[in-house]
N, C-alpha and C positions, 0 to 999 in steps of 0.2 A: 355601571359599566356592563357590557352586554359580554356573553361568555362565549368563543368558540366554538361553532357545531364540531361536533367528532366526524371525522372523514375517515373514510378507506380507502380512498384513492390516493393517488397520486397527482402532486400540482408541478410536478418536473416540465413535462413538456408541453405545457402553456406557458408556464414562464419561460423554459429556452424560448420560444417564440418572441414572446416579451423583449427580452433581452439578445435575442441572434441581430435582430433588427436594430438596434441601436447600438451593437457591435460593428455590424457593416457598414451603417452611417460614419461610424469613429475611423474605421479602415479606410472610407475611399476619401473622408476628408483630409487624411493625414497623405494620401497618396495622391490628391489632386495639387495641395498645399505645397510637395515637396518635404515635408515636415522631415520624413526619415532621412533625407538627403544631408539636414540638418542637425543629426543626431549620434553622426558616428563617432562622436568624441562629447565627452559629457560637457553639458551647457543647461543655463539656466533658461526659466519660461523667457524672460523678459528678452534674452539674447536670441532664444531659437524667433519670438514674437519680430525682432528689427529685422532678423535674418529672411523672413519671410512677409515682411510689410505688415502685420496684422496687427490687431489690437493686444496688449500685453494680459488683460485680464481671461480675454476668453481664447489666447493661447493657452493659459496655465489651464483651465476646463478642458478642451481639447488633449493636452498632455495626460492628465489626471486619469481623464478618460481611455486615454492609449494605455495607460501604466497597468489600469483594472482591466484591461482587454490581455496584460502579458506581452503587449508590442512598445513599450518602453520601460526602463527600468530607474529608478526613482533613487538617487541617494542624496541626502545632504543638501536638500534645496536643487540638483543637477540631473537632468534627465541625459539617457543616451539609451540608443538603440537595444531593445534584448535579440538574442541569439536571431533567433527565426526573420524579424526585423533588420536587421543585418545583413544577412544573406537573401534573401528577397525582394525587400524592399529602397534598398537602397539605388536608383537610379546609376546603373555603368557598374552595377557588381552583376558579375556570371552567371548569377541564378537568379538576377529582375526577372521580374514578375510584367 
């Protein structure tokens, strides 16, 4: 197994990069989708997936993904909106986006 060179730099902001970009992908899918529209009461992949005609496997990726972004929150098999998601995102709330 080959060993890690020692670094002194920093790998932060290449990877935010890395990762901004497939944050923002996750945000406008979820906001083209209606996804949050879908989420202000907790519900499972499979339900928010009929709710929005989509495929039930790569809803729950999609969610997963929202949940490690901090814009859904995850308990017991049931997603629903977190805070900020809520108040922004939710189509016909005061502070859509």
């Amino acid at each position: 197994m080959k060993n890690l060179p020692e670094v002194n730099e920093s790998f932060k902001e290449i990877y935010s990069m890395f990762t901004g970009l497939t944050r923002s992908k996750l945000l406008l899918a979820g906001i083209e989708m209606k996804v949050f529209n879908h989420l202000t009461e907790p519900k499972s992949a499979d339900a928010v997936a009929e709710s929005i005609d989509a495929h039930p496997g790569n809803t729950r990726v999609l969610l997963d993904g929202l949940t490690a972004c901090d814009l859904v929150v995850k308990k017991n098999g049931l997603c629903h909106n977190a805070p900020a998601a809520q108040t922004f995102l939710v189509e016909g709330s005061p502070a859509f986006i």
